[in-house]
N, C-alpha and C positions, 0 to 999 in steps of 0.2 A: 260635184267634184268627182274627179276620177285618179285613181291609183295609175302611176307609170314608172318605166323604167328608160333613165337615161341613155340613147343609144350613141347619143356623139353631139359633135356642136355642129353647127353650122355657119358657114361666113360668106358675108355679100357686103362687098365695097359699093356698090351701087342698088342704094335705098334713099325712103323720104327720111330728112332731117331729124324724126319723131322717132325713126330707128336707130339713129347713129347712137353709138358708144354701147348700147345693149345686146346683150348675148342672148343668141340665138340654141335652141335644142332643138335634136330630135328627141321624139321619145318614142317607147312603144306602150299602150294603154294596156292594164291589164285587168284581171280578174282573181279573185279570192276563191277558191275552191278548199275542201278538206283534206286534201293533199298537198296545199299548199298554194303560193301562187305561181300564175300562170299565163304564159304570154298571148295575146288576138292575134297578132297580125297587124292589127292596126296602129298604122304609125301618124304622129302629128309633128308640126313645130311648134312651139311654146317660145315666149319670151321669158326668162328666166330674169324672176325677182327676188333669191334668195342666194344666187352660186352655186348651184346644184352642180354635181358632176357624173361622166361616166360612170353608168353600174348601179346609180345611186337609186335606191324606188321614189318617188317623189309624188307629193298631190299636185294635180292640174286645176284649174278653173276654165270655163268657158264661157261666151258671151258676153253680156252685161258685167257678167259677174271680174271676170276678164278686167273689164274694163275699169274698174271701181275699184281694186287692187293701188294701194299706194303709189304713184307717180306714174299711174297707167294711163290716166283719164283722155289724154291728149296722143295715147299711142295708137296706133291703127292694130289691133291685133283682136284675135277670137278666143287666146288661149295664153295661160299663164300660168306655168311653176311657182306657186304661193307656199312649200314646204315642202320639205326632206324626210323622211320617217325616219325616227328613232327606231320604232316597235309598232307590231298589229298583234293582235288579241280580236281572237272571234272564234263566239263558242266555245269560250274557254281555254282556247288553245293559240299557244304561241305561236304565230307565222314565223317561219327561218329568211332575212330579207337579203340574205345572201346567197341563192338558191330560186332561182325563176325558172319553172319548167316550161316549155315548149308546148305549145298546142296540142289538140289530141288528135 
């Protein structure tokens, strides 16, 4: 699983069947540091299976895992938004999930 932060949707009228009606994200994957979190650079698209939105941090899946996701099975996809976060805790310390720093 991987921590992200929703950067926008995405839309394309012309896809397989197996995509129609599902929403499309970008996102940007991130990293937990002691400072806080903090952005890669690396961006994905995700098929979004909970309603995630812009701004939101979100957990990804990928591959298999992807695919095995509630009413994925049949989707051509590598990558899936499977939760929202509430809250991070690590080492004791509350992450701010309002507050994504920039790379170094």
């Amino acid at each position: 699983m991987l921590l992200a932060e929703v950067k926008g949707n995405i839309v394309s009228t012309a896809k397989l069947d197996t995509l129609a009606g599902r929403k499309l994200l970008l996102v940007e994957v991130l990293t937990v540091r002691p400072e806080g979190l903090q952005r890669t650079g690396r961006q994905m698209v995700c098929v979004d299976a909970v309603g995630a939105g812009t701004g939101q941090v979100v957990i990804t899946v990928m591959g298999s895992s992807a695919r095995s996701a509630p009413e994925m099975g049949s989707v051509p996809t590598d990558a899936v938004v499977v939760g929202i976060l509430d809250a991070l805790t690590t080492d004791g310390q509350s992450m701010d999930l309002s507050t994504v720093n920039d790379a170094a």
